[in-house]
N, C-alpha and C positions, 0 to 999 in steps of 0.2 A: 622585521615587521613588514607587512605585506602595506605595499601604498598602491593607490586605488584612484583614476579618475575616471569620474561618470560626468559624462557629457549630453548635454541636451542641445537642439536648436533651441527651444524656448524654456520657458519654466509656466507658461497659460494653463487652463484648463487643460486636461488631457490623460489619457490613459497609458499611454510612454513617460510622459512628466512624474503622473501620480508612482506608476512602476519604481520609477528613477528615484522618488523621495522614500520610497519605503523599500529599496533596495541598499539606499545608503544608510537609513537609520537601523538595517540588522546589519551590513557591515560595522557601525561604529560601533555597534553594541557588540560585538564581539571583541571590538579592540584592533579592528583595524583603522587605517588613517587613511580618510576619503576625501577626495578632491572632489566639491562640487563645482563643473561650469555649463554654463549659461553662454551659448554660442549667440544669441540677440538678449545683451546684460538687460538691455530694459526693457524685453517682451516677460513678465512675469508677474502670474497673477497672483494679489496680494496675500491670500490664505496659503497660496505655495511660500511666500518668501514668509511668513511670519512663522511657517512649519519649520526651514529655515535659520531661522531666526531662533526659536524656541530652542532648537536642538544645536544650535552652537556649532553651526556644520561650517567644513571650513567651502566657502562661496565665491567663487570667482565670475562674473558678469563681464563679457567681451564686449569691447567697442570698439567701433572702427572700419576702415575695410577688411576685406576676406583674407587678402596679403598681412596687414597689419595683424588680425585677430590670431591666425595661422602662426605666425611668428613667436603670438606672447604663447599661445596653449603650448607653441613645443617649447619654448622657455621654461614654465612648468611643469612640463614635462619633466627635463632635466634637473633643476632647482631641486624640487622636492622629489627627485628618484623613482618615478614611479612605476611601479611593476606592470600594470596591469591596465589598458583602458577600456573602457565598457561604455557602447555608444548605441543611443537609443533613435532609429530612423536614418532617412537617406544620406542627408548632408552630414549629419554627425559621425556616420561610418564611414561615411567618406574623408572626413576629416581626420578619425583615430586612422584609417589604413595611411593614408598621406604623411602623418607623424611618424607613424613607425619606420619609413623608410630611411630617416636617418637616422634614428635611434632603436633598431633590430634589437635588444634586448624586452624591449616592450612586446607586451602581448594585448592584442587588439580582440576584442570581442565584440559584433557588431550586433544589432537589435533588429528585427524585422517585426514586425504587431499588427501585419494584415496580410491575406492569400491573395486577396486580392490588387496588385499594382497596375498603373498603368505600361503600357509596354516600356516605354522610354528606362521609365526611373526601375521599372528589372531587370533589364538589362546594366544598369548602369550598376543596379544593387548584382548583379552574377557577376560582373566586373571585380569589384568591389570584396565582393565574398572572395572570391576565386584567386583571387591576384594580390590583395593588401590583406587584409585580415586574418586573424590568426582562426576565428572561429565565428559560426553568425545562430545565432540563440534565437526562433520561434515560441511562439506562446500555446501554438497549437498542431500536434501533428499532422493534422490536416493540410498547414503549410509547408509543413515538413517535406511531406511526401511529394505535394505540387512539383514545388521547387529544385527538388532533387530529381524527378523527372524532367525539367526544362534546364540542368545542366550546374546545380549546385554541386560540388564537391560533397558526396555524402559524408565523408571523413569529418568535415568542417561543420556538421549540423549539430544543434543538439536544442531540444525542445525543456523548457521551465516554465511552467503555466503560472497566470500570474498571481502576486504574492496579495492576501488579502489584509488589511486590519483588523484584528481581533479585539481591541481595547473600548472598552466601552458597553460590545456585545454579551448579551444575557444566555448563556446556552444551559439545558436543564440535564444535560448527561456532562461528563467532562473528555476529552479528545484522549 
């Protein structure tokens, strides 16, 4: 069975967060087993954790220092065996490539959801891609392309635009 952790900095308002929640609820639905964390456990806004909550997802909320928080995710890491991590933003990618180094069976897949960064944190993110991670997933080809001209490993790109909810909505043809 494929095991799965998705990691956030926060779980707030947000469009990497909301991604993150409805990336995990078509994972379970398929019958995989997903690891949710929460890199700041008590930055997380309440409609997210009751979403959460609803869907009986399994939840991890970090606390602590950077050292300390680092320590328990690779703990989980190992415990529950997990194949695969999928990290949404700077710190987060930075944190699945740093895991994976001691535990080289893991594949890292990191998140990027804007073309636009400041220079610091893209260079830190071509670091990042280039050097820890197994792969780094755009939302738009647009970044794509950027990025892979300012020195992305094009090998390591792959663009998924993002996932909508359909529940709820009225549509008058059917897909």
């Amino acid at each position: 069975m494929m095991r799965v952790a998705i990691i956030c900095k926060t779980f707030l308002k947000g469009g990497a967060e909301k991604q993150a929640l409805i990336l995990t609820k078509l994972l379970v639905d398929k019958g995989m087993d997903v690891f949710l964390v929460n890199w700041y456990g008590e930055k997380v806004d309440q409609r997210n954790l009751k979403f959460i909550n609803d869907n009986t997802f399994r939840y991890f909320p970090m606390s602590g220092s950077f050292l300390r928080k680092l320590k328990n995710f690779r703990k989980i890491l190992r415990q529950e065996k997990i194949n695969i991590i999928i990290s949404y933003l700077t710190l987060s990618n930075f944190v699945s490539g740093i895991s994976k180094i001691s535990n080289r069976r893991v594949k890292s897949i990191g998140g990027i959801r804007n073309e636009k960064l400041p220079y610091y944190k893209f260079l830190f993110e071509k670091l990042i891609h280039n050097y820890l991670n197994d792969a780094t997933v755009f939302n738009n080809f647009s970044a794509k392309s950027k990025f892979e001209k300012r020195g992305f490993n094009p090998k390591k790109v792959y663009v998924i635009q993002n996932a909508i909810e359909t529940a709820g909505l009225q549509f008058e043809q059917e897909f």
